[in-house]
C-alpha positions in Angstrom: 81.6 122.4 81.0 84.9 120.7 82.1 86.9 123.2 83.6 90.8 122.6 84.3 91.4 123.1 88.1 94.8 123.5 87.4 94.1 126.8 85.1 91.8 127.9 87.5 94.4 127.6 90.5 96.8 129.2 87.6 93.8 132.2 87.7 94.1 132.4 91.2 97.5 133.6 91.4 97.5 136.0 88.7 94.5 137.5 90.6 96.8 137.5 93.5 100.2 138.5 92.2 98.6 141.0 88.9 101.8 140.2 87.2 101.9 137.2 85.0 106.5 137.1 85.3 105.7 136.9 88.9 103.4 133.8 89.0 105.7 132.1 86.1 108.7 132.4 88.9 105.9 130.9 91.5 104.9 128.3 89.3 108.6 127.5 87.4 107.0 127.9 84.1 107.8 130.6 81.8 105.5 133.8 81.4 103.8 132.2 77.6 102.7 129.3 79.4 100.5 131.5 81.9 99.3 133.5 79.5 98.3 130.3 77.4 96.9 128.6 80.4 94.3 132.0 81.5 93.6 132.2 77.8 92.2 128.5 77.4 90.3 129.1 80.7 88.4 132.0 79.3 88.0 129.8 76.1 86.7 127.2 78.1 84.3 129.7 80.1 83.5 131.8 77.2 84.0 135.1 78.7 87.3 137.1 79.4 88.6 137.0 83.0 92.1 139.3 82.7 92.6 142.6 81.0 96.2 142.9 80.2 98.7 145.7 78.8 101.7 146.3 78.7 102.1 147.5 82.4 99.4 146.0 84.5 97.2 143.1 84.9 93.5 143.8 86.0 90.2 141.6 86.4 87.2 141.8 84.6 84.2 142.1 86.9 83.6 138.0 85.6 87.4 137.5 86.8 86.8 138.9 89.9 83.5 137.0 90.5 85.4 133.9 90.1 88.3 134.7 92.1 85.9 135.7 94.7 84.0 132.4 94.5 87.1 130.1 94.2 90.0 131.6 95.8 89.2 129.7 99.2 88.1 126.1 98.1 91.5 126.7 95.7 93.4 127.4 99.0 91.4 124.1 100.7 92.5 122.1 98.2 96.2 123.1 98.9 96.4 122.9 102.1 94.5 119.5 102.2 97.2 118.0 99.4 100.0 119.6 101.4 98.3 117.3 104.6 98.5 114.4 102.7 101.4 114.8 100.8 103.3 115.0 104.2 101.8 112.2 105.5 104.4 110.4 103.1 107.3 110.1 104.9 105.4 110.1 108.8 104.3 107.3 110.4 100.7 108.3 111.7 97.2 107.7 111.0 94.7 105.2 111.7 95.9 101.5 110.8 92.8 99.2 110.6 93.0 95.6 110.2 90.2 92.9 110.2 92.0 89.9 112.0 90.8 86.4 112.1 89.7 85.1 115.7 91.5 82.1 115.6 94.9 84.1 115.1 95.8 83.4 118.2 99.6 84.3 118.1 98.8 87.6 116.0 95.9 88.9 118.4 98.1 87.2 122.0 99.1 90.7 122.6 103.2 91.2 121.9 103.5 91.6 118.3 100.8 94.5 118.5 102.1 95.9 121.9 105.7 96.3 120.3 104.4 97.8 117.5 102.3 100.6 119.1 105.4 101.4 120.7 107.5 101.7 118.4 105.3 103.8 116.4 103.1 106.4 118.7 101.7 108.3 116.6 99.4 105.6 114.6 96.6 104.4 116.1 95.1 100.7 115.8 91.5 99.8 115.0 91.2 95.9 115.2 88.4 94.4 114.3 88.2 90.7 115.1 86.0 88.9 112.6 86.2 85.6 110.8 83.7 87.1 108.1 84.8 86.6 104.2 84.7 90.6 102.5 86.6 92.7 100.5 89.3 94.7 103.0 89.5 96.9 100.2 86.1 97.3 99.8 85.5 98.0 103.0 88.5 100.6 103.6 90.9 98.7 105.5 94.6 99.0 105.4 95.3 95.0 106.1 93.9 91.9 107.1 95.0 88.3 108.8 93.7 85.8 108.0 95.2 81.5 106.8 96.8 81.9 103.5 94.4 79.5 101.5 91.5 82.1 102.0 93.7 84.8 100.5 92.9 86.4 97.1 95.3 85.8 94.9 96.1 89.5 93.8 96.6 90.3 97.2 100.2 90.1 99.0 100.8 88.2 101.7 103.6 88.0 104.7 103.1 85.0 106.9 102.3 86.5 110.4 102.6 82.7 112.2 104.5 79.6 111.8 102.7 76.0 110.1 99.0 75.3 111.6 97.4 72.3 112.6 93.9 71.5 114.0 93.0 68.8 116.3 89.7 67.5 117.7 90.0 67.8 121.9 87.5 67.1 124.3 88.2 67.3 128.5 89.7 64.0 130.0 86.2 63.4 131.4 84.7 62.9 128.4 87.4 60.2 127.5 86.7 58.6 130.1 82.7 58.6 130.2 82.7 57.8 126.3 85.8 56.5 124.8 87.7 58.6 121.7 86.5 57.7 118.2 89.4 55.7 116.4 89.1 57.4 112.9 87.7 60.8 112.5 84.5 59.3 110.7 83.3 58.2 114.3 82.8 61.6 115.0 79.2 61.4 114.2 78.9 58.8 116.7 80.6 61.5 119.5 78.5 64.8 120.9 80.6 67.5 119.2 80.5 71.3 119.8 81.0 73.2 116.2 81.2 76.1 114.9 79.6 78.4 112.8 80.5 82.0 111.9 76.9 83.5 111.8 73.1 82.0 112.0 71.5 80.5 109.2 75.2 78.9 107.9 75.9 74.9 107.7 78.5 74.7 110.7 81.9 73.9 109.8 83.1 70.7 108.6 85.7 69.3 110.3 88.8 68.7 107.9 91.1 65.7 107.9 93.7 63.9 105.5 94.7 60.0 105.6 97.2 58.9 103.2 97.9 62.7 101.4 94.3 62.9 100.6 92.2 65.2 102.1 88.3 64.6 103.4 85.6 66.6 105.6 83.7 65.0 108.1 80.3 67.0 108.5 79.6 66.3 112.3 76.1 67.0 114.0 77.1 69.2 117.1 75.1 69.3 119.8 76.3 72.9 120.4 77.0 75.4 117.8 78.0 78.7 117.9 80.7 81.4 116.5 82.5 82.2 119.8 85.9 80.0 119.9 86.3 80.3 123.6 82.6 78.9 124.5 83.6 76.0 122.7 86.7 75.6 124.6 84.7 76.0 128.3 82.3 73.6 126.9 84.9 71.1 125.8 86.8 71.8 129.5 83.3 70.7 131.2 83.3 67.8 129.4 80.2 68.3 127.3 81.9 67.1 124.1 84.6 67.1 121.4 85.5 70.5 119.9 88.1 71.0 116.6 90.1 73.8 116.5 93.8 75.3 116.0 96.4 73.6 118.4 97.7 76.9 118.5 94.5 77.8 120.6 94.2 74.6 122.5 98.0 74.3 123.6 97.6 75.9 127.2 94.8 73.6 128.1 97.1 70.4 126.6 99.4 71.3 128.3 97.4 71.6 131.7 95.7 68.4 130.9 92.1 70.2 130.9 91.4 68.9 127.3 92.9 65.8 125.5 93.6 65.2 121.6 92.4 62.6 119.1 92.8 61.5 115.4 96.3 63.3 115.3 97.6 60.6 112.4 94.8 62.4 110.9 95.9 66.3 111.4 98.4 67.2 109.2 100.0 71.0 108.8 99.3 73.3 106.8 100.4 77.0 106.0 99.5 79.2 108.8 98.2 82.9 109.1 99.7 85.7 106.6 99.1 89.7 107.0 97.6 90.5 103.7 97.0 93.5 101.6 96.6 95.2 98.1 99.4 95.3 95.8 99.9 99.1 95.2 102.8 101.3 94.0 102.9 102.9 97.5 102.1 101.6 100.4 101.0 104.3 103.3 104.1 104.8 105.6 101.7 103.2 108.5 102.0 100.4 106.7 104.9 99.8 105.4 106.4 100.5 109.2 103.8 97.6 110.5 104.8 95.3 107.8 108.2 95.8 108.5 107.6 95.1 112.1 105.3 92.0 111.3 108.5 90.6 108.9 111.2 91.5 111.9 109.1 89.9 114.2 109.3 86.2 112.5 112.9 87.0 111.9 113.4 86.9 116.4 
């Protein structure tokens, strides 16, 4: 049986008011259309819910079993759609983003700061993660991520300015071993890689010479998925490590680490907030969008 919530919410209020003129003001409809809409319920159910004459409404004792039942889930429903139905022009709730480790600008602390600010009333849930999913799938509002691992239904706002990545290694490394001279040496160098989770190849490092692109698949002597181990091993001279400048700037400019191969590093499109295309976007949203786009524009 498929019965019409919106007859039976219809039901409710006759039960309430007894006076079908007085739920067709509630409603804006005129008094037929109630009358219509309780007698295609009780077509629906089969049995008669309203006795009506001239001068009163009544319930059956079936009508008033099903008021009895309904009434409150009806009243749950409203008051739930009238919770969310506000929600549309506040800007509260839970924002959750997955965010890409190596996001460095994007996760450096500002940008998010200025935001939560700005906009007290919604709280952030970051989770940092450089796993491939489905944000949707997975319920959350946005992710960061570089653009050429973006679905292409998805809309995208760049979050950073043009990427590059560089190989690095500590100044005493250069000095015990020499720096390879093409990135195909590599495999002649120790190298710390990276890998986002056991039991996956680790990641190739990625070069161009002469606007054509090439991977060098390097044999690291350390692995692992945590960016910043690779960086303290890289300080202590253990090896070379490949990364975003972005996350290796401080320590160039400090002179802990040292680049190589940079004829060989060219730029690339950087990190984008991304997120489904829909109609209408939760306020939360749109007001951390907003703030991501204003944010470039300093």
């Amino acid at each position: 049986m498929n019965i019409d919530l919106n007859a039976v919410s219809t039901f409710c209020l006759v039960a309430e008011e007894r006076n079908f003129r007085a739920v067709a003001d509630r409603l804006g409809v005129t008094r037929s259309a109630v009358s219509q809409t309780i007698r295609k319920l009780e077509e629906t159910m089969g049995i008669a819910l309203v006795q009506r004459t001239t001068r009163s409404v009544s319930l059956t004792e079936a009508g008033q079993q099903l008021y009895t039942d309904v009434s409150s889930s009806i009243g749950a429903i409203s008051q739930a759609a009238q919770a969310a139905s506000s929600l549309g022009g506040t800007v509260r709730g839970q924002l959750r983003l997955a965010v890409s480790s190596i996001a460095e600008r994007f996760l450096s602390g500002p940008l998010l700061a200025s935001f939560a600010e700005a906009h007290p009333e919604v709280q952030l849930d970051i989770v940092v993660t450089d796993e491939e999913f489905d944000i949707v799938a997975e319920h959350y509002d946005a992710g960061v991520r570089l653009g050429e691992l973006i679905e292409q239904d998805m809309i995208a706002v760049p979050v950073s300015v043009p990427q590059r990545q560089l190989a690095v290694c500590a100044p005493s490394y250069r000095d015990r071993f020499g720096l390879p001279s093409q990135p195909r040496e590599l495999i002649e160098h120790r190298c710390i890689g990276w890998r986002p989770r056991p039991g996956i190849a680790p990641y190739r490092w990625e070069f161009a010479e002469n606007g054509r692109e090439f991977a060098v698949a390097v044999e690291p002597a350390f692995t692992t998925n945590d960016m910043q181990l690779m960086i303290k091993l890289a300080c202590a001279g253990a090896g070379i490590t490949f990364g975003m400048e972005e996350t290796f700037r401080p320590y160039l400019e400090r002179g802990e680490l040292v680049s190589m191969l940079e004829d060989y590093s060219p730029s690339f499109a950087g990190f984008y907030l991304y997120y489904p295309s829909r109609r209408n976007l939760a306020p939360k949203l749109r007001a951390f969008i907003d703030h991501v786009r204003l944010s470039r524009e300093r």
